[in-house]
ROLOFI-981256 format. One record per residue (C-alpha): x, y, z; residue number from 1; residue in one letter; chain. Coordinates in pm, whole numbers, plus 50000, padded with zeros to 5 digits. Example, Ala and Ser with C-alpha at 12.3 -4.5 7.8 and 13.67 -1.06 7.14 Angstrom:
[[51230,49550,50780],1,'A','A'] [[51367,49894,50714],2,'S','A'] 
This chain:
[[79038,81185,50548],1,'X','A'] [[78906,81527,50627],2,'X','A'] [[78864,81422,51014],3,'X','A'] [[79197,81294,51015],4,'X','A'] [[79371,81660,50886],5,'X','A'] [[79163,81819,51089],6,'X','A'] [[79276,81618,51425],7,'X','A'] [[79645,81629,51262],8,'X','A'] [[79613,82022,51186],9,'X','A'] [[79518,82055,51592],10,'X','A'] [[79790,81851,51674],11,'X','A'] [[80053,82087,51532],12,'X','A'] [[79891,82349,51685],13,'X','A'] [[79903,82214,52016],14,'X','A'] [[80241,82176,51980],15,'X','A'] [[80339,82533,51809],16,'X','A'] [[80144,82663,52102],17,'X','A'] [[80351,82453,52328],18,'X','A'] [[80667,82548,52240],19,'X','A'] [[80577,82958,52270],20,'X','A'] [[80450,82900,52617],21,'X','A'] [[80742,82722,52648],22,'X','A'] [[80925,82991,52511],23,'X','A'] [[80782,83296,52738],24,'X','A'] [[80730,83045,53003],25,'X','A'] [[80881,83294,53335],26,'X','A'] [[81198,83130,53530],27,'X','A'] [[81128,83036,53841],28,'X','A'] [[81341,83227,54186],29,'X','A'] [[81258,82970,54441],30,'X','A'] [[81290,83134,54796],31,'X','A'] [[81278,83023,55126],32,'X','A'] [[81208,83172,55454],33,'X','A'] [[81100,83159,55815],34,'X','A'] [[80820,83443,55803],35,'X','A'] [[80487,83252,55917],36,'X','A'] [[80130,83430,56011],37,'X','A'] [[80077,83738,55981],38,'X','A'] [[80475,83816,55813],39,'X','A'] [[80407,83499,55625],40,'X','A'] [[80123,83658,55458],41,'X','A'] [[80250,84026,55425],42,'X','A'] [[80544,83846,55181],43,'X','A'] [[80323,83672,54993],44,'X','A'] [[80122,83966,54906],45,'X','A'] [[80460,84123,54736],46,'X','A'] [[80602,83849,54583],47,'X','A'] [[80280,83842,54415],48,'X','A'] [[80322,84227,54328],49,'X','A'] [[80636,84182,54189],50,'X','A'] [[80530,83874,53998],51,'X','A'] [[80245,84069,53876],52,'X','A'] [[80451,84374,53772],53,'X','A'] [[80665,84198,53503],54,'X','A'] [[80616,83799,53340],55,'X','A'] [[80991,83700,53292],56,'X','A'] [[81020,83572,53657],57,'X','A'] [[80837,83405,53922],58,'X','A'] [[80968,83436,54252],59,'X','A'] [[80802,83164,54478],60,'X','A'] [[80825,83190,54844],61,'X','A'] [[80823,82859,55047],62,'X','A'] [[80787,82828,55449],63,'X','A'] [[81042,82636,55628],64,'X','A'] [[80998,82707,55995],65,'X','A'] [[81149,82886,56247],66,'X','A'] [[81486,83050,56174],67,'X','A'] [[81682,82729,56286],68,'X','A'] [[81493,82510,56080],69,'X','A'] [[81524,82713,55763],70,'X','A'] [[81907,82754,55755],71,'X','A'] [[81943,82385,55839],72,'X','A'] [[81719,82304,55550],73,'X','A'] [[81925,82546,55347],74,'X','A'] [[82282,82423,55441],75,'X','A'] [[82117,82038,55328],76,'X','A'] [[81968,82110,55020],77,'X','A'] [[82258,82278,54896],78,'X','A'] [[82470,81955,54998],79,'X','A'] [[82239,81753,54793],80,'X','A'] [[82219,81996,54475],81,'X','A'] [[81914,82140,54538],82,'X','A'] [[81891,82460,54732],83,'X','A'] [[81685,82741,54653],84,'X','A'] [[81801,83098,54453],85,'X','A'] [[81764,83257,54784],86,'X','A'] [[81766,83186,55147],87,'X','A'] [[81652,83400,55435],88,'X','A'] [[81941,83374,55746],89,'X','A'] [[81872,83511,56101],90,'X','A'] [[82158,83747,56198],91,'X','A'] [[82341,83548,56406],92,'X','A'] [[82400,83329,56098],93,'X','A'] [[82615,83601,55909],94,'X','A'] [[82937,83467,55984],95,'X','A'] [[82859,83126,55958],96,'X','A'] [[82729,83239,55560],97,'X','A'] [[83030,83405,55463],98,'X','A'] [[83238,83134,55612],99,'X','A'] [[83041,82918,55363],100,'X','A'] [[83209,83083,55081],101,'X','A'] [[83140,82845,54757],102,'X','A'] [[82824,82808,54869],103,'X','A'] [[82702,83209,54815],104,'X','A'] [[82735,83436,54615],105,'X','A'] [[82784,83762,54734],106,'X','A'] [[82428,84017,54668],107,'X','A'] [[82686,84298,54556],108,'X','A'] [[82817,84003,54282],109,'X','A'] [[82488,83876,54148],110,'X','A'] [[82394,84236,54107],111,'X','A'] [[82681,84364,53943],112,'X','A'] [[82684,84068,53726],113,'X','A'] [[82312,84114,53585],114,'X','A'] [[82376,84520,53537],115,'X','A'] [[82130,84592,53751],116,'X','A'] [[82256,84941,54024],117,'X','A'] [[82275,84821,54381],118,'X','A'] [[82426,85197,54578],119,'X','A'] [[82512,85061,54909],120,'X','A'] [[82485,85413,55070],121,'X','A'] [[82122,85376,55029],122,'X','A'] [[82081,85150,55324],123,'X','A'] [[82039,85286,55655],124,'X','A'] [[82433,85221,55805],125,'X','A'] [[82387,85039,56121],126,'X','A'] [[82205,84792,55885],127,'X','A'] [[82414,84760,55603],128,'X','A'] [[82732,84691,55835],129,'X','A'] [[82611,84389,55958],130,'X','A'] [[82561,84260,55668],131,'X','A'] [[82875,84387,55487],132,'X','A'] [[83205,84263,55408],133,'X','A'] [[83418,84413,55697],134,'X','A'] [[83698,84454,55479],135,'X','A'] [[83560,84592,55139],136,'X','A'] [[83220,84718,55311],137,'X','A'] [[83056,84552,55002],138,'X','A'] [[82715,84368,55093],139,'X','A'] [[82729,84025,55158],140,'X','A'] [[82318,83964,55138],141,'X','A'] [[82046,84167,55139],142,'X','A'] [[81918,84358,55435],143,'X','A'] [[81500,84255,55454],144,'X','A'] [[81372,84207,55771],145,'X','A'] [[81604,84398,56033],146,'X','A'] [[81440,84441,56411],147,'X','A'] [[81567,84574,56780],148,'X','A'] [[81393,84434,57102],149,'X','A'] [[81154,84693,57255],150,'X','A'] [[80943,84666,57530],151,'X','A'] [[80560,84601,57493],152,'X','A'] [[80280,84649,57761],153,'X','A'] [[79929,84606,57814],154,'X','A'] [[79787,84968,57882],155,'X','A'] [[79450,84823,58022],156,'X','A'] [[79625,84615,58271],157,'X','A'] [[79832,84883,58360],158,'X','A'] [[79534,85080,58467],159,'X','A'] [[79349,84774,58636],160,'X','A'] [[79655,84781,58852],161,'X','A'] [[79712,85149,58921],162,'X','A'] [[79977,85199,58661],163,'X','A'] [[80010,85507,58364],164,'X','A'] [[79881,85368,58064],165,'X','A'] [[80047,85619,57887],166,'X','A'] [[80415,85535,58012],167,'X','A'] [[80588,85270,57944],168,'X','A'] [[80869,85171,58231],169,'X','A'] [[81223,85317,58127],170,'X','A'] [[81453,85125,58354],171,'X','A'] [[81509,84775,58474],172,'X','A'] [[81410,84899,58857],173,'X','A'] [[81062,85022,58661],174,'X','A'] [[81025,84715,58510],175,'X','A'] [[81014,84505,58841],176,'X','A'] [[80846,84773,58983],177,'X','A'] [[80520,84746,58741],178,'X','A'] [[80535,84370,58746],179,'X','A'] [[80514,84345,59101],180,'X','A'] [[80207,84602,59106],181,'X','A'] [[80067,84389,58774],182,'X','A'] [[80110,84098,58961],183,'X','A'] [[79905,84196,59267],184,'X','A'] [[79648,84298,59011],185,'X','A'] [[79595,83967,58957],186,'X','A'] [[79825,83868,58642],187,'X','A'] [[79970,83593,58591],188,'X','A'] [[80277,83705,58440],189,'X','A'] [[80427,84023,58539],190,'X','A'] [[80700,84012,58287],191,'X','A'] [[80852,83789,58017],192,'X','A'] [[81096,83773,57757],193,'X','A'] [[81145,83672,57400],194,'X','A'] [[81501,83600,57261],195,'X','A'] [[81677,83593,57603],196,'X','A'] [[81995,83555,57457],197,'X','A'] [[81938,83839,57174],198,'X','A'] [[81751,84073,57419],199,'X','A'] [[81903,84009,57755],200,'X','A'] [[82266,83955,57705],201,'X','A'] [[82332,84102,57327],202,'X','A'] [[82117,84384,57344],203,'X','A'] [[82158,84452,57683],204,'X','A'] [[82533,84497,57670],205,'X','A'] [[82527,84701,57370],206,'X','A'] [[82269,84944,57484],207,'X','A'] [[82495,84943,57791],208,'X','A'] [[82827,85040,57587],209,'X','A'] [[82945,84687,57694],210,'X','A'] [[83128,84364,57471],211,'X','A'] [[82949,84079,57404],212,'X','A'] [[83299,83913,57263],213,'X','A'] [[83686,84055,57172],214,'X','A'] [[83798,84190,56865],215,'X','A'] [[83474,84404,56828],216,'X','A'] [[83269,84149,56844],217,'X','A'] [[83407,83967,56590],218,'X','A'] [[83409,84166,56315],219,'X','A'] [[83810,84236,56344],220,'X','A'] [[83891,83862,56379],221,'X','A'] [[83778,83475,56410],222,'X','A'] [[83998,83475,56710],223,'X','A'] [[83748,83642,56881],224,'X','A'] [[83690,83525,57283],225,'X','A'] [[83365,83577,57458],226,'X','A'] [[83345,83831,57731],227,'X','A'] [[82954,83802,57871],228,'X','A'] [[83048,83681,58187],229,'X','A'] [[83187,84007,58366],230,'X','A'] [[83040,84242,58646],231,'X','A'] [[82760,84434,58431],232,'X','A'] [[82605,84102,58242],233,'X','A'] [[82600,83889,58572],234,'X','A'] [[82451,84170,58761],235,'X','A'] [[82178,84217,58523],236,'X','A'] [[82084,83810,58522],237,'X','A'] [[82089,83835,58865],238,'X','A'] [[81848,84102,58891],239,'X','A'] [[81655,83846,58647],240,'X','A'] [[81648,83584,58869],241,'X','A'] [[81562,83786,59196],242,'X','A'] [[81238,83855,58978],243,'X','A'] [[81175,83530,58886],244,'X','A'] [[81227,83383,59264],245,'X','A'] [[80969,83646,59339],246,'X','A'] [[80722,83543,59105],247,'X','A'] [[80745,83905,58870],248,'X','A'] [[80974,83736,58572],249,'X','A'] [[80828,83427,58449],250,'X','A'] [[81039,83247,58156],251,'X','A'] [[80823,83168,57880],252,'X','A'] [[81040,83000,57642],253,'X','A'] [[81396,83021,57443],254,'X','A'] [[81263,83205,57095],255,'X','A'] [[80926,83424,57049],256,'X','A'] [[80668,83202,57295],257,'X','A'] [[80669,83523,57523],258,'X','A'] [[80475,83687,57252],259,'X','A'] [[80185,83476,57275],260,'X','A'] [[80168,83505,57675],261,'X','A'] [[80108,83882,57631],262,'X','A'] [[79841,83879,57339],263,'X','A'] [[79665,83668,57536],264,'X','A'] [[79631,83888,57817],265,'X','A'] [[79861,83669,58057],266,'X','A'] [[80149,83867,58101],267,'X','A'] [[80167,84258,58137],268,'X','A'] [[80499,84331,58020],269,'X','A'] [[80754,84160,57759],270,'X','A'] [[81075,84237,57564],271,'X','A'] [[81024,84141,57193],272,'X','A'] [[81122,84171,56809],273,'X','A'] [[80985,84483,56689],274,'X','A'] [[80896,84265,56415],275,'X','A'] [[80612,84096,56651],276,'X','A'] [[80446,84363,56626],277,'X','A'] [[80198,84258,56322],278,'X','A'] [[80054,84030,56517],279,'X','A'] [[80067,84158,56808],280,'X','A'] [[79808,84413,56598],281,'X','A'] [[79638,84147,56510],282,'X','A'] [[79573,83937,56744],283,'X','A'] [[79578,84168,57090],284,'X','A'] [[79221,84186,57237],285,'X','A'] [[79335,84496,57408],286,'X','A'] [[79554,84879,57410],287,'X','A'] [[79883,84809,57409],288,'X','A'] [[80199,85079,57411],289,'X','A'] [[80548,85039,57336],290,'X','A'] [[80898,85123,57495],291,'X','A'] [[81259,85155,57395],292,'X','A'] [[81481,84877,57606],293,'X','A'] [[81505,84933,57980],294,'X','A'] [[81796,85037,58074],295,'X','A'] [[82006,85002,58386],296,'X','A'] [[82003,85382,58554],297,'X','A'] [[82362,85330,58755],298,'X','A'] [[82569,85234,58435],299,'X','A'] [[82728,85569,58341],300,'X','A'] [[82633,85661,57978],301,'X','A'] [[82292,85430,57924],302,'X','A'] [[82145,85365,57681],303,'X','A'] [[82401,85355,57423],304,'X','A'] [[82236,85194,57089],305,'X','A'] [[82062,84868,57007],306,'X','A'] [[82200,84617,56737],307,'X','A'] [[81954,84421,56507],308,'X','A'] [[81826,84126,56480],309,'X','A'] [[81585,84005,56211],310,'X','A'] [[81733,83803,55890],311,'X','A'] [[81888,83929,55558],312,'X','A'] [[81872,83696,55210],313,'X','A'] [[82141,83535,55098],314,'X','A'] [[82167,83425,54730],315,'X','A'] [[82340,83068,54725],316,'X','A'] [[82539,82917,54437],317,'X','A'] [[82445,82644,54150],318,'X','A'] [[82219,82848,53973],319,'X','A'] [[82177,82982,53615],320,'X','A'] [[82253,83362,53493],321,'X','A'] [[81881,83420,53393],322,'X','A'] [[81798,83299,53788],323,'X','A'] [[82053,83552,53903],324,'X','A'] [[81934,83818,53767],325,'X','A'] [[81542,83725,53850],326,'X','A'] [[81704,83749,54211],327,'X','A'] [[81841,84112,54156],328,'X','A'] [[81593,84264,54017],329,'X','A'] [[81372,84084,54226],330,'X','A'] [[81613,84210,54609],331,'X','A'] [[81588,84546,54391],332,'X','A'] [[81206,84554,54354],333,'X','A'] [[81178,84443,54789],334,'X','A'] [[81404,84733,54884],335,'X','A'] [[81247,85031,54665],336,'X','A'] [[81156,85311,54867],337,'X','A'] [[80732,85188,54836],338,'X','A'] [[80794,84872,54945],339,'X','A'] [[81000,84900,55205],340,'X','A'] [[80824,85124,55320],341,'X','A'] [[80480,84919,55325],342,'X','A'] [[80681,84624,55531],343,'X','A'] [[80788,84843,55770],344,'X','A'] [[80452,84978,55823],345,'X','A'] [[80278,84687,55849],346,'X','A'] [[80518,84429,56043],347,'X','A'] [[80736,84690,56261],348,'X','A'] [[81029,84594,56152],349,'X','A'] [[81291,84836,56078],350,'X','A'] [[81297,85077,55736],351,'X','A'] [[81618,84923,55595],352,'X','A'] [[81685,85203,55306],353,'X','A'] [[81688,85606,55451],354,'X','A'] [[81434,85660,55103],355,'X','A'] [[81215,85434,55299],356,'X','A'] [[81200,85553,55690],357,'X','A'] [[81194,85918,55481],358,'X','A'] [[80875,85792,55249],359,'X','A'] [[80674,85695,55569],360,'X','A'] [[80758,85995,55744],361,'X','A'] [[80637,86188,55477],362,'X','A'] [[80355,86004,55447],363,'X','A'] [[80262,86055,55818],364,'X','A'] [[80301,85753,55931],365,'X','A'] [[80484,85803,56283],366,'X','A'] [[80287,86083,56348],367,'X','A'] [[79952,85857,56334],368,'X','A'] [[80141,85573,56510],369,'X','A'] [[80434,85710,56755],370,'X','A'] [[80512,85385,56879],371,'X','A'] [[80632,85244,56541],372,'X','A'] [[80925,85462,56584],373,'X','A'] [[81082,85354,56894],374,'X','A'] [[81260,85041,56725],375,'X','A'] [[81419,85364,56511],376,'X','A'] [[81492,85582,56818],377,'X','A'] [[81697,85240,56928],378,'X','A'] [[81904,85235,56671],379,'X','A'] [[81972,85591,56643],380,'X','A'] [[82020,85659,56976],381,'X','A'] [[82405,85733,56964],382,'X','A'] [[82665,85657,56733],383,'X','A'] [[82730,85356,56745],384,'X','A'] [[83116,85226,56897],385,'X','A'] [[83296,84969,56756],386,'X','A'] [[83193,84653,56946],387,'X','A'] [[82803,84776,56981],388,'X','A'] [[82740,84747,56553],389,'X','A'] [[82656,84410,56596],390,'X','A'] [[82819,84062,56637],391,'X','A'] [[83015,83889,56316],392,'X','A'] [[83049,83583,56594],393,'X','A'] [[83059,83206,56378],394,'X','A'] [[82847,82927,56557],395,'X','A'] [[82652,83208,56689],396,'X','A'] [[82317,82994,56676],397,'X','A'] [[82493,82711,56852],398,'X','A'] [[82621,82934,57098],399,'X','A'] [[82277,83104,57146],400,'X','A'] [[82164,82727,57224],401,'X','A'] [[82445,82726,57500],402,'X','A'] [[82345,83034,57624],403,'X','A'] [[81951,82903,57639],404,'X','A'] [[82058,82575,57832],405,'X','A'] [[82274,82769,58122],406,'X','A'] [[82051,83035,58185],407,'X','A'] [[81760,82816,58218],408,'X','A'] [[82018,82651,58460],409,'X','A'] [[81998,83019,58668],410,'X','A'] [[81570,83048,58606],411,'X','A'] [[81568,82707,58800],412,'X','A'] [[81789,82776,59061],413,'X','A'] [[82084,82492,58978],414,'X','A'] [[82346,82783,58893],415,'X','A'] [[82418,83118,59006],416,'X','A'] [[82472,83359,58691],417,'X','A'] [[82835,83385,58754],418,'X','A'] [[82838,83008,58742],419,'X','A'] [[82629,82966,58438],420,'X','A'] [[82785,83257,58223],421,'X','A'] [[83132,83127,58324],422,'X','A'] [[83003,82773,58188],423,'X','A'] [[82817,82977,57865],424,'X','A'] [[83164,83166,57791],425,'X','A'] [[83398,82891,57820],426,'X','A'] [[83159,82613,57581],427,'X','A'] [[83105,82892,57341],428,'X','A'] [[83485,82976,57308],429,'X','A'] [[83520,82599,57240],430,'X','A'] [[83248,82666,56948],431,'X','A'] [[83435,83000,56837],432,'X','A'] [[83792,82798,56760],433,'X','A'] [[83594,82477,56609],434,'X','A'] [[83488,82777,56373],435,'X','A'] [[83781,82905,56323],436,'X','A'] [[83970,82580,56246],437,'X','A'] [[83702,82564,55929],438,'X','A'] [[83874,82899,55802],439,'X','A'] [[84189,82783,55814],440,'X','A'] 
């Protein structure tokens, strides 16, 4: 009799015990995102911070792949009823989000709704536009990971072949310039590109005061019409593929695979994310220096400014108050001043708060590593006008993929650029009015 109490006192126990764990157990903010390596890790480390800081939530990061492949895994899990609290979207993915409209729920929302202070004004403003209803100016998701494309090179091949280690080429005649010389050093790539799209047709006509599309880009309309295929644009992919016939511009890829051509030593030159610079860090066996963009010296007023790239998080629907607020405080917690801070340090991409570029300057971080402020110089470089803020462009990754396709069309020698931006402009028009039939 006494055993049996004693196993049926435990029992009880067990299951009062249960039901307080059960009670204090933390809710769960599921989040998914594309950061992998050394990013991968770096996120990681502060989700686990800000799980560690506070036992009512439990944010838990998940990898799914490249950008592509996590907003196409976000999109069908949310048509199946089970998409995460919060999803991480490229840039070029903004339009196509807020088009989406039952299936978010706007970052200025879900913060006013769980009373915790989101000031708007804190973010830096080139940032927070992108990202911002163009009508109210209220944020639409959560600036995190913002970038520009700068210019990386590899300071001990520069001196094997005669160059300045100590300056990086400023314009696009510079850059052929040093890749011929690199090349005849014995390289195998002179220079590559990451992004081409982003960098060499985005970035390249903002930081030359040009379009990319009408109606600024986008932001004043759906009706928007692309406008990459005029004078400046096919000039500069022409000056591409005069490199590339000559052996100085070798195509590595259509997202980041230029990256691993110059950590390995292979190529002396690229145009990359800012944000590659963690592992660039980490895995370069050699000095390397950074640049702003190159610019083209006979356009009249270059360089104008750069426009971002990177992602921002988006908060989707379906999911409880007590989630929602998890997420806010937990988009609060990633964009105090010390934390943003600490990511911009150690990935290179951009300080998306003014408390936070501030914070590192204080703490002396550009002065003991001047190259991490060149994305920043970028960005800052002049005001920006109204169609170089950024592109609010739907089907912008589909379009990107046109882009891809035709200009490897030009690195092959099957089109001219004229021919193959002609071709990029008119199929991505036909993508711009399929996305505007969906608003409608």
């Amino acid at each position: 009799m006494k055993t049996k109490w004693v196993r049926q006192a435990a029992l009880a126990a067990g299951v009062v015990l249960g039901m307080v764990n059960a009670a204090h157990a933390a809710t769960d903010i599921v989040f998914w995102h594309a950061m992998d390596s050394s990013l991968g890790e770096r996120l990681n480390a502060i989700t686990n911070d800000f799980n560690a800081s506070q036992s009512e939530f439990k944010v838990v990061p998940v990898y799914k792949g490249d950008y592509d492949q996590t907003l196409a895994a976000g999109i069908a899990a949310y048509r199946s009823g089970d998409a995460p609290a919060i999803l991480q979207v490229y840039e070029v993915g903004t339009a196509t989000m807020i088009g989406a409209k039952k299936a978010i729920v706007p970052v200025w929302k879900v913060f006013q709704d769980a009373g915790v202070a989101l000031d708007s004004n804190a973010f830096v403003p080139a940032i927070a536009s992108y990202y911002s209803d163009a009508r109210t100016g209220r944020l639409m998701s959560m600036p995190f990971n913002s970038s520009t494309p700068i210019l990386y090179y590899n300071k001990d091949a520069f001196k094997k072949a005669g160059l300045d280690p100590n300056r990086a080429p400023q314009t696009w005649d510079e850059v052929a310039q040093d890749a011929a010389k690199l090349k005849a050093s014995g390289m195998a790539c002179g220079f590559s590109t990451s992004w081409q799209s982003w960098v060499q047709l985005e970035n390249y006509s903002a930081w030359h005061a040009a379009p990319i599309a009408s109606k600024n880009n986008g932001f004043d309309g759906a009706d928007a019409v692309l406008e990459f295929n005029r004078p400046l644009q096919v000039s500069h992919i022409q000056f591409l593929a005069n490199m590339a016939r000559q052996g100085t511009f070798s195509y590595a890829g259509r997202k980041d695979e230029a990256n691993s051509k110059f950590y390995s030593g292979d190529c002396g030159i690229v145009t990359n994310s800012s944000g590659a610079l963690a592992n660039i860090r980490k895995t370069a066996k050699f000095e390397f220096g950074t640049g702003m963009m190159p610019y083209d010296a006979s356009v009249k007023g270059a360089p104008q400014n750069a426009i971002i790239g990177g992602a921002s998080l988006w908060v989707l629907a379906g999911k409880n108050a007590e989630v929602y607020k998890g997420t806010a405080k937990f988009l609060s917690y990633l964009t105090s001043p010390a934390v943003a801070a600490k990511w911009h340090e150690d990935t290179g991409y951009l300080p998306v708060t003014k408390a936070a570029y501030d914070l590192a300057l204080k703490q002396g971080y550009y002065a003991k590593n001047p190259g991490a402020q060149t994305a920043i110089k970028q960005i800052l470089n002049k005001p920006p006008l109204p169609y170089t803020r950024g592109l609010r462009l739907g089907n912008m990754p589909q379009i990107r993929t046109v882009i891809d396709e035709e200009l490897e069309q030009v690195w092959t020698g099957a089109k001219t650029p004229q021919q193959a931006l002609d071709t990029a402009v008119a199929r991505g028009n036909d993508l711009l009015r399929r996305f505007e039939r969906q608003q409608n």
